[in-house]
N, C-alpha and C positions, 0 to 999 in steps of 0.2 A: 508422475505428477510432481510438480514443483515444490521445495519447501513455502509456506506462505508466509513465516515468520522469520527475521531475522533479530540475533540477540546480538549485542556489541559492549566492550567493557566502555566504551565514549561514547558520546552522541553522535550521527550518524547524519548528513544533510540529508534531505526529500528525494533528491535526483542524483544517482550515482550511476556513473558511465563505466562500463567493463569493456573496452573494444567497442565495438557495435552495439554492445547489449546494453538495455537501462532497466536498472533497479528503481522503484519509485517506494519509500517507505515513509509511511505514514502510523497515526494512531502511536504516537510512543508512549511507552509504557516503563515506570521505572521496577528495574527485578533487581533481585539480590543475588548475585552471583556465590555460590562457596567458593573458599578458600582452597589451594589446598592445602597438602599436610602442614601442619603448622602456621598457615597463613589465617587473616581474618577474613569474612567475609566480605564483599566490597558492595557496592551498585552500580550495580548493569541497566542496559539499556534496550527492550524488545520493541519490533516492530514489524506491521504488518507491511509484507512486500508485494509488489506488482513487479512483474518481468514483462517487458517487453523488449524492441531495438530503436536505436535513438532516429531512426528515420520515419517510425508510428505515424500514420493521422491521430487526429484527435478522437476521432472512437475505436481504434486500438490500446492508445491508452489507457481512456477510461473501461475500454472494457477487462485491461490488466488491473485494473486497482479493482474492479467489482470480482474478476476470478479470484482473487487473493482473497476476498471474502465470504464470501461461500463454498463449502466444500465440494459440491457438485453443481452441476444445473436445474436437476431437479429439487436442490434446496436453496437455492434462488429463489424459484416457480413459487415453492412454498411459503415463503414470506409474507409473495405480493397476494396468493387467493388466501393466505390466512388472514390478511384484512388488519385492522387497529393498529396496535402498536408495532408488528411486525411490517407493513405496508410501509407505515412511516419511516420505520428503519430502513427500508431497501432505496427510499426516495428523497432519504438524507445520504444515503451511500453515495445512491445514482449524483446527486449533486455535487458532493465531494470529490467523486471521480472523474466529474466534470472538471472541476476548478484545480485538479491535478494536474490534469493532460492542459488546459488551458496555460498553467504557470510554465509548466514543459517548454509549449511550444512557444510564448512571450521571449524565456530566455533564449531562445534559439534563435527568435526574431521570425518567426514561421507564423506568426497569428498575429494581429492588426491590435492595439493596445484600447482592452474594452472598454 
C-alpha cells in the first residue's frame, strides 16, 4: 500500500509528474517540521496524495484521489451506510475527486472546457 500523505518543507503544486507517474495532492495542511540539532523549528507542508499515471481517464483519477482517502474499501463502504455526516463527507470527497481529475485532464487539453 501506498504512502497516502505527502509532507514537503515548500508548497507543493496539485499535479506532479514523476515520468509517467502523477501525484495529485490535495487538502494541504500546515505542520511543523523539527529542527534538527541545533536548528529551530520550521513549517512544513502535508498533503493528502493520489497516485496514479498521467495517461488515467477521468475515473481513474478520481478514483486515486478517493484511495488516498480511505484506508480500505471497506471504510469507504462505511461512511456512505453510516449515513449523516459521514455520507456527506464521502460525497464532498466523491466531488472533489471529480474536479481533481477534471482540472488534470483541462490542463492536458483531454476534457472540453466545462
Amino acid at each position: 500500500m501506498r504512502k497516502t500523505t505527502t509532507d514537503s518543507p515548500s508548497p507543493l503544486s496539485t499535479y506532479e509528474v514523476l515520468g509517467t507517474n502523477l501525484r495529485i495532492h490535495f487538502e494541504e495542511e500546515l505542520i511543523t517540521i523539527a529542527g534538527e540539532a541545533g536548528e529551530s523549528d520550521r513549517t512544513g507542508y502535508r498533503y493528502k496524495t493520489g497516485y496514479s499515471v498521467v495517461t488515467a481517464n477521468r475515473d481513474e483519477l478520481a478514483e486515486a484521489v478517493i484511495r488516498a482517502s480511505y484506508s480500505t474499501y471497506g471504510a469507504e463502504i462505511a461512511c456512505i451506510q453510516n449515513g449523516g455526516a459521514d455520507q456527506e463527507a464521502h460525497q464532498q470527497r466523491r466531488a472533489q475527486a471529480k474536479a481533481l481529475a477534471d482540472g488534470w485532464l483541462l490542463s492536458r487539453g483531454r476534457l472540453a472546457a466545462l
